[in-house]
PDB file as gemmi writes it, atoms N, CA and C in Angstrom:
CRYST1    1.000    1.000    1.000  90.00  90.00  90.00 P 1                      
ATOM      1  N   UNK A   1     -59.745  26.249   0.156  1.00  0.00           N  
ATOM      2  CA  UNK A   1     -59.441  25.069  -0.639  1.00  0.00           C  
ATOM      3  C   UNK A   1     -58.088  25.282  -1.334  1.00  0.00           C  
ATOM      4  N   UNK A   2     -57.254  24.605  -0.867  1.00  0.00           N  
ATOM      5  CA  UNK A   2     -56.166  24.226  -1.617  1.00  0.00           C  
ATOM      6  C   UNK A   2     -56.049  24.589  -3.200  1.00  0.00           C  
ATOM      7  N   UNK A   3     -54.997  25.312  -4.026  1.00  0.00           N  
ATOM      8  CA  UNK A   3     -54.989  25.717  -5.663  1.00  0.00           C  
ATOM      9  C   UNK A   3     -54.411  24.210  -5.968  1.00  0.00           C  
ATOM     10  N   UNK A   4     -54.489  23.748  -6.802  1.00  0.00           N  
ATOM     11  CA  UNK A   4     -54.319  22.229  -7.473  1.00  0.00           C  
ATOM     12  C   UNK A   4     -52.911  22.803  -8.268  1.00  0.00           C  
ATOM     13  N   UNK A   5     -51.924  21.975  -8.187  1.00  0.00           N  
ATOM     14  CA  UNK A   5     -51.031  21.856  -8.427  1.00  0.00           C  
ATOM     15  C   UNK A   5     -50.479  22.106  -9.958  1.00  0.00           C  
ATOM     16  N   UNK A   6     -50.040  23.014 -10.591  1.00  0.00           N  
ATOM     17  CA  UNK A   6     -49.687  22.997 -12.444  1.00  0.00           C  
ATOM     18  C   UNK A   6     -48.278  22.383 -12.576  1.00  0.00           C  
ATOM     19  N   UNK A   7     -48.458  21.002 -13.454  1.00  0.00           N  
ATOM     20  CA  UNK A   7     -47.401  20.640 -13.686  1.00  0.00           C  
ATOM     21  C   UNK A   7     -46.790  21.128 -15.373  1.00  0.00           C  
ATOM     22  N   UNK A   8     -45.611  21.671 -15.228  1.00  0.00           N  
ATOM     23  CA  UNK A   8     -44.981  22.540 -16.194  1.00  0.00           C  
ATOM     24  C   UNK A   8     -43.310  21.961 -16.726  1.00  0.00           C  
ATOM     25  N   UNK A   9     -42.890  21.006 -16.346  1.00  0.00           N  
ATOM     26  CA  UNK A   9     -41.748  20.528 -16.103  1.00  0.00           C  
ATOM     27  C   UNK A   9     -41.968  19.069 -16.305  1.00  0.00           C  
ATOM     28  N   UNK A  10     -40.887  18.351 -17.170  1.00  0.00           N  
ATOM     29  CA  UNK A  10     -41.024  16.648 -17.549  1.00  0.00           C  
ATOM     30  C   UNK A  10     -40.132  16.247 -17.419  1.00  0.00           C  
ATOM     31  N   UNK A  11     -39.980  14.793 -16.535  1.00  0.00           N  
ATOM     32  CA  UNK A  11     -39.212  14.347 -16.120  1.00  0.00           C  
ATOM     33  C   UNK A  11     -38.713  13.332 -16.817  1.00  0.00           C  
ATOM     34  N   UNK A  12     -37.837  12.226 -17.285  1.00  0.00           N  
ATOM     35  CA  UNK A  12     -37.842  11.380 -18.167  1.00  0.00           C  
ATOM     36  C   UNK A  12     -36.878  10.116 -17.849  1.00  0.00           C  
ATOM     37  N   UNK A  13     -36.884   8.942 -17.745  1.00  0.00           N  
ATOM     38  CA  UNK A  13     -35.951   8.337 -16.820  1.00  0.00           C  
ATOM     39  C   UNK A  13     -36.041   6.859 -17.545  1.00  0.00           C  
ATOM     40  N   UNK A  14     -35.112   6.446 -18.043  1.00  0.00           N  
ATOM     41  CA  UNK A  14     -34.886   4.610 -18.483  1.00  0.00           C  
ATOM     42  C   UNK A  14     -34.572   3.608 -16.905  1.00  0.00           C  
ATOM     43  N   UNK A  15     -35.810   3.084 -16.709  1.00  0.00           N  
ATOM     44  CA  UNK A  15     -35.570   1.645 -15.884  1.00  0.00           C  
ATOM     45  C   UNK A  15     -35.871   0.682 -16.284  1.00  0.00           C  
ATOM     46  N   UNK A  16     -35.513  -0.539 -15.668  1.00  0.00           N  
ATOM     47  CA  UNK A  16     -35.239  -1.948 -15.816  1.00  0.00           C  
ATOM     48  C   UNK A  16     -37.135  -2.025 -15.970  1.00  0.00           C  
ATOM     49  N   UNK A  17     -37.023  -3.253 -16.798  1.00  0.00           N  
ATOM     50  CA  UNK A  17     -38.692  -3.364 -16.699  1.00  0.00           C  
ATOM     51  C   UNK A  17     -39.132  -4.167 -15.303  1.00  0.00           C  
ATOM     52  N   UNK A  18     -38.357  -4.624 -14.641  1.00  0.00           N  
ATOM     53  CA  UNK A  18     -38.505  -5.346 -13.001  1.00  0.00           C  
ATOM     54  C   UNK A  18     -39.308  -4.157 -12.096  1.00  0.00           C  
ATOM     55  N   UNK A  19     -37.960  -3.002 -12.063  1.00  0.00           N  
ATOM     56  CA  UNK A  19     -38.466  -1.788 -11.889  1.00  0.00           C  
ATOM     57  C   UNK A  19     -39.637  -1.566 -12.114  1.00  0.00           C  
ATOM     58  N   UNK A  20     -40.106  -1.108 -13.439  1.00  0.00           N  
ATOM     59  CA  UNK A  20     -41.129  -0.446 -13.801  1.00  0.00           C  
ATOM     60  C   UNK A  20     -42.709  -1.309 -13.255  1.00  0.00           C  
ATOM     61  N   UNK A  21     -42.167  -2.827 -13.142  1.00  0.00           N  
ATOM     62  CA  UNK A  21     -43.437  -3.517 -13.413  1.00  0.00           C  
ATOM     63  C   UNK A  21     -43.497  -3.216 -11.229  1.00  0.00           C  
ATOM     64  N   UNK A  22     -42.023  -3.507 -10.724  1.00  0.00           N  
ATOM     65  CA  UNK A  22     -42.620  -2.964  -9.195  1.00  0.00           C  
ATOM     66  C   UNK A  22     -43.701  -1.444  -9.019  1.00  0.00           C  
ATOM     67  N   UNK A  23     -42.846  -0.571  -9.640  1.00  0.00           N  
ATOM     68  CA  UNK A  23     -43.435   1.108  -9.482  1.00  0.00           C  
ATOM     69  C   UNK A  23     -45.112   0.662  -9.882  1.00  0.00           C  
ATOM     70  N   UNK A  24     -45.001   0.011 -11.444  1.00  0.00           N  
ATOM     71  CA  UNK A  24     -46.943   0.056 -11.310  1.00  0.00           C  
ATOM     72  C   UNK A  24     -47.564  -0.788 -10.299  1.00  0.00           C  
ATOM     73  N   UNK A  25     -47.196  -2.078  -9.922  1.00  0.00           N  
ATOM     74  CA  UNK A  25     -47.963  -2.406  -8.725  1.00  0.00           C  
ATOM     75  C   UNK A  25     -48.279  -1.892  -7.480  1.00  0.00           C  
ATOM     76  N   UNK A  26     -46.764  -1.043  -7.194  1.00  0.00           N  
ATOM     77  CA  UNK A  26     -47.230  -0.237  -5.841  1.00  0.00           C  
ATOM     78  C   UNK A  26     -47.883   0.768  -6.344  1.00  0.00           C  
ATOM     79  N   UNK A  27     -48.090   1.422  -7.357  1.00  0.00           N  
ATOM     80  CA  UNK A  27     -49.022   2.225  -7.695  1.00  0.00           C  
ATOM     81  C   UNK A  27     -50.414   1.871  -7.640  1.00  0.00           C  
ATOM     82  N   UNK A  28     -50.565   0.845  -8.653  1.00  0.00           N  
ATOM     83  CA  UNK A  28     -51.759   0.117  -8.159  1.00  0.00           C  
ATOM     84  C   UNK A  28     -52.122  -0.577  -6.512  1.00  0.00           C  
ATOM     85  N   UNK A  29     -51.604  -0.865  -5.718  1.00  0.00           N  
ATOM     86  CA  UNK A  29     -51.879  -0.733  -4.325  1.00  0.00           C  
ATOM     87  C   UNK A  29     -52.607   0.468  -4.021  1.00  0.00           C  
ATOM     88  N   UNK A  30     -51.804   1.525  -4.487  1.00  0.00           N  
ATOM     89  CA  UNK A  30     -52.456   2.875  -3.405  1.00  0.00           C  
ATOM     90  C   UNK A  30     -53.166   3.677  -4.412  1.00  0.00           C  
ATOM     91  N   UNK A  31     -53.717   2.828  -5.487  1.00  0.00           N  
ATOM     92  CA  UNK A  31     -54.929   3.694  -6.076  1.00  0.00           C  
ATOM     93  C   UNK A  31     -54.151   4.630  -6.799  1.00  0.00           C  
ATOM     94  N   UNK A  32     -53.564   4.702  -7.550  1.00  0.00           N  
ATOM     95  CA  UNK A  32     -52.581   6.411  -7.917  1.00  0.00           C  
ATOM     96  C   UNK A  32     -52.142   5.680  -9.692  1.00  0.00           C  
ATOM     97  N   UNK A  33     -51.881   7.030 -10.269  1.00  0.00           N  
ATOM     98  CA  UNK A  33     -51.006   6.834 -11.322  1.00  0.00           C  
ATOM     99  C   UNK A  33     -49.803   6.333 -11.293  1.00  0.00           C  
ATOM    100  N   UNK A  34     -49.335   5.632 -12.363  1.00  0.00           N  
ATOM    101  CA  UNK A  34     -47.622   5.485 -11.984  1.00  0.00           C  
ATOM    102  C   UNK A  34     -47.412   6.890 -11.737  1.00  0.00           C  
ATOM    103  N   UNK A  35     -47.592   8.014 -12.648  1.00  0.00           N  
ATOM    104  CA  UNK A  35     -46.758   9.315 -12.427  1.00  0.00           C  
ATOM    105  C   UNK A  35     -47.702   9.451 -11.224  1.00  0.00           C  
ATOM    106  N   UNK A  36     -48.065   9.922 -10.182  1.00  0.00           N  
ATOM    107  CA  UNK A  36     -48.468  10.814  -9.435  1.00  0.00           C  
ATOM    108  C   UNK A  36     -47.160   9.716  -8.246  1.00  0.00           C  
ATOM    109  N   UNK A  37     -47.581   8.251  -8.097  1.00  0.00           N  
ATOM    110  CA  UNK A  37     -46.518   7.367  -7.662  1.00  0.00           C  
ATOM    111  C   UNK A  37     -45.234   8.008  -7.672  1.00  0.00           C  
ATOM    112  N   UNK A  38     -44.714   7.763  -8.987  1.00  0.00           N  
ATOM    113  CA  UNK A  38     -43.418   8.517  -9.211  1.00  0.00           C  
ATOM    114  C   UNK A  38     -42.923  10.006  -8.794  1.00  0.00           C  
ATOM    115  N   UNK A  39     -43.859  10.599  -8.792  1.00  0.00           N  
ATOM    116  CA  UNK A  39     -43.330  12.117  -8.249  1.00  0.00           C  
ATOM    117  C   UNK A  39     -43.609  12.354  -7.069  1.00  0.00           C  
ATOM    118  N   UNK A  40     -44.025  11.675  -6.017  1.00  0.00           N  
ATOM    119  CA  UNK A  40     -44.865  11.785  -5.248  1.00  0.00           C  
ATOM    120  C   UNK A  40     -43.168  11.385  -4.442  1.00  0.00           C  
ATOM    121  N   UNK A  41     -42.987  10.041  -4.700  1.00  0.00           N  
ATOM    122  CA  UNK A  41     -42.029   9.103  -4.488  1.00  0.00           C  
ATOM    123  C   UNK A  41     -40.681   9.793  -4.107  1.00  0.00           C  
ATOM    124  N   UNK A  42     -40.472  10.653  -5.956  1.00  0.00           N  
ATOM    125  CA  UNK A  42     -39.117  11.589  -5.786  1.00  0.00           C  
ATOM    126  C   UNK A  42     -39.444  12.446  -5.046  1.00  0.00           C  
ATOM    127  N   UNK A  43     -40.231  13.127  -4.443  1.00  0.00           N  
ATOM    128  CA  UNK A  43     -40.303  14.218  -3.645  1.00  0.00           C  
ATOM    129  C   UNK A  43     -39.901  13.675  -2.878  1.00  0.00           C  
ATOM    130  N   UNK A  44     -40.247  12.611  -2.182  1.00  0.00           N  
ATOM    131  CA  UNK A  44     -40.339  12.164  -0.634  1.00  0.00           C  
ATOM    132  C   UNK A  44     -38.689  11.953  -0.436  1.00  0.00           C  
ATOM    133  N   UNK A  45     -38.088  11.679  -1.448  1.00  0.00           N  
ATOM    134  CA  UNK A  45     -36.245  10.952  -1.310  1.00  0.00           C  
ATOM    135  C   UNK A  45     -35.938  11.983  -1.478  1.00  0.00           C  
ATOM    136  N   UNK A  46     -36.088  13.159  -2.246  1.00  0.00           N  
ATOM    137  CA  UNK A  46     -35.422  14.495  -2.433  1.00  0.00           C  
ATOM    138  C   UNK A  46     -35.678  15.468  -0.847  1.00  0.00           C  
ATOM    139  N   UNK A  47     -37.078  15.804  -0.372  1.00  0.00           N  
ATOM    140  CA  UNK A  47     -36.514  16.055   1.084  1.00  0.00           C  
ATOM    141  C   UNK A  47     -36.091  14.945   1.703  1.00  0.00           C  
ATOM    142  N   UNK A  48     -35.816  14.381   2.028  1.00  0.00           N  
ATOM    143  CA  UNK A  48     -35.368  13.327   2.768  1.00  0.00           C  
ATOM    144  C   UNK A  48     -33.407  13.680   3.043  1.00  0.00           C  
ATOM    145  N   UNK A  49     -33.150  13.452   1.530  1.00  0.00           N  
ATOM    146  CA  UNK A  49     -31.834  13.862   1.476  1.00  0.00           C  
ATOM    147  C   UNK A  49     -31.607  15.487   1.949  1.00  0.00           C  
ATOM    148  N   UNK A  50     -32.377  16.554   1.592  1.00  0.00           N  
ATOM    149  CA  UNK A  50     -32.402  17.623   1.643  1.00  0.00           C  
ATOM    150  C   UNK A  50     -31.848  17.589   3.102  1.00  0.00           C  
ATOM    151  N   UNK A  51     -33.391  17.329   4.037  1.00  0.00           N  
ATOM    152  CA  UNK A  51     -32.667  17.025   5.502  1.00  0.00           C  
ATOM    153  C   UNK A  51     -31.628  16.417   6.435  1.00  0.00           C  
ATOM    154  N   UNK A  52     -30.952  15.573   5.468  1.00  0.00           N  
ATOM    155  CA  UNK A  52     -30.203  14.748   6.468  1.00  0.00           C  
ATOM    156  C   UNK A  52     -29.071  15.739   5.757  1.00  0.00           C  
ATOM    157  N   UNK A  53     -28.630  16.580   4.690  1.00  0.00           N  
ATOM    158  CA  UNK A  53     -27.425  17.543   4.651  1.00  0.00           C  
ATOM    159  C   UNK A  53     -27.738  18.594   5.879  1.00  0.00           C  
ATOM    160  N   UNK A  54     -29.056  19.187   6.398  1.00  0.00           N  
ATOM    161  CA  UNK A  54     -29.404  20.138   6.435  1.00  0.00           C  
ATOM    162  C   UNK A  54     -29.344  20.282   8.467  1.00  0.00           C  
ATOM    163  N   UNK A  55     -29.613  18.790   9.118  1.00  0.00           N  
ATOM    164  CA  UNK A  55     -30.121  18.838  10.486  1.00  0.00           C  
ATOM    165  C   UNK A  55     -28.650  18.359  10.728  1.00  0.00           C  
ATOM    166  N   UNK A  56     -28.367  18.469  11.409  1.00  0.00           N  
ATOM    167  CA  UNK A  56     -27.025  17.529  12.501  1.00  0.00           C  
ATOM    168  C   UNK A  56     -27.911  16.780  13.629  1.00  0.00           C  
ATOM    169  N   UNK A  57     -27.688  15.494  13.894  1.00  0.00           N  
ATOM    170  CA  UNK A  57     -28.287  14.875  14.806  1.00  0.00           C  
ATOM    171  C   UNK A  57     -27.376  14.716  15.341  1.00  0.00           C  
ATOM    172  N   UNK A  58     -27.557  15.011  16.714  1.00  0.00           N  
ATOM    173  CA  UNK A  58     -26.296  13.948  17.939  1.00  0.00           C  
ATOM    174  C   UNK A  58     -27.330  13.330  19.013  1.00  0.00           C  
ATOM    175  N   UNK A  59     -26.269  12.652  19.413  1.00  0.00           N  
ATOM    176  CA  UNK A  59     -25.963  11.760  20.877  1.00  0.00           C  
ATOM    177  C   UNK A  59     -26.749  12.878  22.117  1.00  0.00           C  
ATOM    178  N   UNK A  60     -27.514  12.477  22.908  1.00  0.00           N  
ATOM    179  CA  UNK A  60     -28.305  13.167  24.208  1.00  0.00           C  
ATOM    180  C   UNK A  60     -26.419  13.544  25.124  1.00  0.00           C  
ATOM    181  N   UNK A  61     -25.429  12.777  24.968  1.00  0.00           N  
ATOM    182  CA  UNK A  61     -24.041  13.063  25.255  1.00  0.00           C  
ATOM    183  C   UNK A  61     -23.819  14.229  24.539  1.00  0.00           C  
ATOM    184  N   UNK A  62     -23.743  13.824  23.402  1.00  0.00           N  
ATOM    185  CA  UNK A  62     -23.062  15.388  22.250  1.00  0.00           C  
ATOM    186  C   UNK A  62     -24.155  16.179  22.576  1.00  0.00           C  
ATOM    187  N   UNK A  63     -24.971  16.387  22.440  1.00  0.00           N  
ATOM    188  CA  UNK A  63     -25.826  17.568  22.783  1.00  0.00           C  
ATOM    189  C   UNK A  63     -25.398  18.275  23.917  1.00  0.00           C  
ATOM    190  N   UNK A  64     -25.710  17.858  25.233  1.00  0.00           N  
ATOM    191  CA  UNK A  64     -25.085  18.333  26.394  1.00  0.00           C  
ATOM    192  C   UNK A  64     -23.354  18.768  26.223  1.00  0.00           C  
ATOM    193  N   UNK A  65     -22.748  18.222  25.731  1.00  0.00           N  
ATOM    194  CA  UNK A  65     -21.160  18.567  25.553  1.00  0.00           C  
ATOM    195  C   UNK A  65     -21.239  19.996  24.735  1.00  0.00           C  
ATOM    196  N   UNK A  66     -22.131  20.021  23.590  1.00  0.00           N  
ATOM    197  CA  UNK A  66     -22.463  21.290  22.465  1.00  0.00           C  
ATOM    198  C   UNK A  66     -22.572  22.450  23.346  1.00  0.00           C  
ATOM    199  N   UNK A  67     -23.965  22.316  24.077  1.00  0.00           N  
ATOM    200  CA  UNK A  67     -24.589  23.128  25.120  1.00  0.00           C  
ATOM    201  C   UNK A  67     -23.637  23.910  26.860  1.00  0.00           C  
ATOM    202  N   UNK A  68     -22.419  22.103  26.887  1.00  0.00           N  
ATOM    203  CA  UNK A  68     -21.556  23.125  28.049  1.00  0.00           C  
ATOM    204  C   UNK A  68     -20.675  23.824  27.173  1.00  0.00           C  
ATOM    205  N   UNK A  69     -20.259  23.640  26.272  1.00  0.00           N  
ATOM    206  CA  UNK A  69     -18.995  24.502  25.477  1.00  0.00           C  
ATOM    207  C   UNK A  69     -19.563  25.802  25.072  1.00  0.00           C  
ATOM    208  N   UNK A  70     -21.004  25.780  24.582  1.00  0.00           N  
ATOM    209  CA  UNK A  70     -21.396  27.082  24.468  1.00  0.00           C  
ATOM    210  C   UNK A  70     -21.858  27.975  25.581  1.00  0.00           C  
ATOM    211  N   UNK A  71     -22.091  27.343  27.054  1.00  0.00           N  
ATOM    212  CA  UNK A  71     -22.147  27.747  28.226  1.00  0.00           C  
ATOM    213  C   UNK A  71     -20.604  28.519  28.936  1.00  0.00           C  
ATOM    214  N   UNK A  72     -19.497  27.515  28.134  1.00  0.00           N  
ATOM    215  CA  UNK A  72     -18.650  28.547  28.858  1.00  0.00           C  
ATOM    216  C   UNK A  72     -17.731  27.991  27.857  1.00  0.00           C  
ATOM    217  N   UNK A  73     -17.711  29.017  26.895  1.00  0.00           N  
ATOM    218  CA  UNK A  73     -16.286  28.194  25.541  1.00  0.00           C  
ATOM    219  C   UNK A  73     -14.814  28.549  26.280  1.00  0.00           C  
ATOM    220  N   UNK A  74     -14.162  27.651  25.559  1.00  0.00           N  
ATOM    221  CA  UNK A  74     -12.940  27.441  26.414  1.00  0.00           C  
ATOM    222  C   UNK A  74     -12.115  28.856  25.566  1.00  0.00           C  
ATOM    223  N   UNK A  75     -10.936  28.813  26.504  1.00  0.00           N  
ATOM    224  CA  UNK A  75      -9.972  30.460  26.525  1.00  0.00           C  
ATOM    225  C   UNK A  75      -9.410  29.775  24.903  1.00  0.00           C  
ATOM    226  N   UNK A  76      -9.284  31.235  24.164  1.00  0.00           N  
ATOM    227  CA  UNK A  76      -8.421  30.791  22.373  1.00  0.00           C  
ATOM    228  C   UNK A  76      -7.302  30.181  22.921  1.00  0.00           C  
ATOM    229  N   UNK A  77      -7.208  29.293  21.831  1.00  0.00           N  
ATOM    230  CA  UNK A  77      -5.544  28.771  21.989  1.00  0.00           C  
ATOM    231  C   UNK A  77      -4.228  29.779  21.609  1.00  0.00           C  
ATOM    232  N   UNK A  78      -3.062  29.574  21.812  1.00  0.00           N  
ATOM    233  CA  UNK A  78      -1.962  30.244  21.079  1.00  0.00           C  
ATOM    234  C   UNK A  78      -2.604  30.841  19.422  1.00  0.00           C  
ATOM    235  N   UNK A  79      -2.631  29.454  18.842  1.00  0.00           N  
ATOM    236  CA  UNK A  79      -2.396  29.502  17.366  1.00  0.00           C  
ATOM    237  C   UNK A  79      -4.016  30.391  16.866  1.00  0.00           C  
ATOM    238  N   UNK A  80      -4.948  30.322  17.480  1.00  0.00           N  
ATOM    239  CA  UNK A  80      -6.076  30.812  17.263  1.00  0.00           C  
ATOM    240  C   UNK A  80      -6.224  32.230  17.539  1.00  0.00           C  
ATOM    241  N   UNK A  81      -5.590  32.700  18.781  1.00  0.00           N  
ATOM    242  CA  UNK A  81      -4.679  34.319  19.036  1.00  0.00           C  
ATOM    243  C   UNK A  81      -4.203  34.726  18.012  1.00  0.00           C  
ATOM    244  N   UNK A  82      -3.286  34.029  17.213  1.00  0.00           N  
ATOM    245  CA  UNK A  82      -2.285  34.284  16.281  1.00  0.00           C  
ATOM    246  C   UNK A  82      -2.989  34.575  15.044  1.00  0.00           C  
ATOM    247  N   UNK A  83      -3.630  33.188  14.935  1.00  0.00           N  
ATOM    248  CA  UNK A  83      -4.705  33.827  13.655  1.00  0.00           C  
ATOM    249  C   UNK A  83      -5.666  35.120  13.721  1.00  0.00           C  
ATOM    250  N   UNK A  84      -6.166  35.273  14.778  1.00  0.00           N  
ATOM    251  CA  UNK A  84      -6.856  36.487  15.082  1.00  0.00           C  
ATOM    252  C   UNK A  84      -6.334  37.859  14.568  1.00  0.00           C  
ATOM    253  N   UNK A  85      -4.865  38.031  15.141  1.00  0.00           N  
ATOM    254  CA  UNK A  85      -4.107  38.988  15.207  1.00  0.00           C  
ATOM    255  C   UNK A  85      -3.620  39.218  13.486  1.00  0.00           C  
ATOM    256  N   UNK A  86      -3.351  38.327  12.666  1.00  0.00           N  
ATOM    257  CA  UNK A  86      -3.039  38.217  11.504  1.00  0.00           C  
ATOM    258  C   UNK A  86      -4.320  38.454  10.231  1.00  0.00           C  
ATOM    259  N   UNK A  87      -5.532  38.163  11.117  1.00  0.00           N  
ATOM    260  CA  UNK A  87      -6.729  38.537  10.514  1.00  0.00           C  
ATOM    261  C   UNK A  87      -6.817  40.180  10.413  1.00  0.00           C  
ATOM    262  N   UNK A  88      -6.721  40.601  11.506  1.00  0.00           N  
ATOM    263  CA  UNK A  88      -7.087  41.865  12.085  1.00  0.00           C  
ATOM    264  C   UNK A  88      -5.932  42.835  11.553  1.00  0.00           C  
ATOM    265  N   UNK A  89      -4.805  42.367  10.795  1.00  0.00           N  
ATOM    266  CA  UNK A  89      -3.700  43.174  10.329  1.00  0.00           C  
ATOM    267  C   UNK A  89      -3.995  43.054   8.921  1.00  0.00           C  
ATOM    268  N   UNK A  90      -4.813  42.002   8.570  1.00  0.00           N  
ATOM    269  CA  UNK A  90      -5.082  42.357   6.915  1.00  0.00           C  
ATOM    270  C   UNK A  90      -6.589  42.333   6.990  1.00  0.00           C  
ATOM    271  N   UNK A  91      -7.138  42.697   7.279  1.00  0.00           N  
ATOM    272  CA  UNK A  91      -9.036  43.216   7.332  1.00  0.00           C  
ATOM    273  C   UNK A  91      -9.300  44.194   8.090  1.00  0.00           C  
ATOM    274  N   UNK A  92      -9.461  45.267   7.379  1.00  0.00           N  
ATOM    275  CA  UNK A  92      -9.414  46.516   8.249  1.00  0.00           C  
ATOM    276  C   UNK A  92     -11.260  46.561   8.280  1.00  0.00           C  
ATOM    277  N   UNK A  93     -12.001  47.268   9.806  1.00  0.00           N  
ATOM    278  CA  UNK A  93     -13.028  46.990   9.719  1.00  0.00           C  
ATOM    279  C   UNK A  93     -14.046  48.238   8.708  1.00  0.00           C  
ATOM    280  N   UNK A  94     -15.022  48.104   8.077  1.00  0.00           N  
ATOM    281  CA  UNK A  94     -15.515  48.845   6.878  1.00  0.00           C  
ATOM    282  C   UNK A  94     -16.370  49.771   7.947  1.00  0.00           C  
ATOM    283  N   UNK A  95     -16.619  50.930   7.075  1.00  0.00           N  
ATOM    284  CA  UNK A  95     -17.267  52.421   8.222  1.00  0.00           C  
ATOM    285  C   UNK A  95     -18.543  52.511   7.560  1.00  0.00           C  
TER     286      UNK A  95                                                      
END                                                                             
């Protein structure tokens, strides 16, 4: 069985009373407190955002393009040689 959750931390927030009077009805829809509503709510937008910094989505195109470049990455350029070489003259490797 699941440990029940200790809430230890208060959250505190000024909204419009339009707001507030939406949050209690959808609360009241799904049976819940405004707060359990409300935190329940911010969780869900907080991962939400979490993930969309966190995944890169592409194109079934970009994917395959990702997958041949890492199949056979293309030869360094000049300037990427250059940087290499300029790396490797000031970073000596640690023993």
């Amino acid at each position: 069985m699941p440990q029940p959750l200790t809430r230890t931390a208060r959250l505190e927030a000024r909204i419009s009373p339009d707001v507030l009077a939406a949050v209690k009805r959808a609360a009241e829809i799904e049976g819940r407190s405004v707060s359990d509503f409300v935190v329940d709510a911010a969780r869900q937008a907080a991962e939400r955002t979490i993930e969309d910094t966190q995944i890169i989505r592409l194109s079934l195109a970009d994917q395959k393009r990702v997958a041949d470049v890492l199949a056979a990455p293309p030869k360094p350029s000049a300037g990427l040689d250059r940087a290499m070489d300029a790396h490797r003259s000031l970073i000596q490797p640690s023993e």
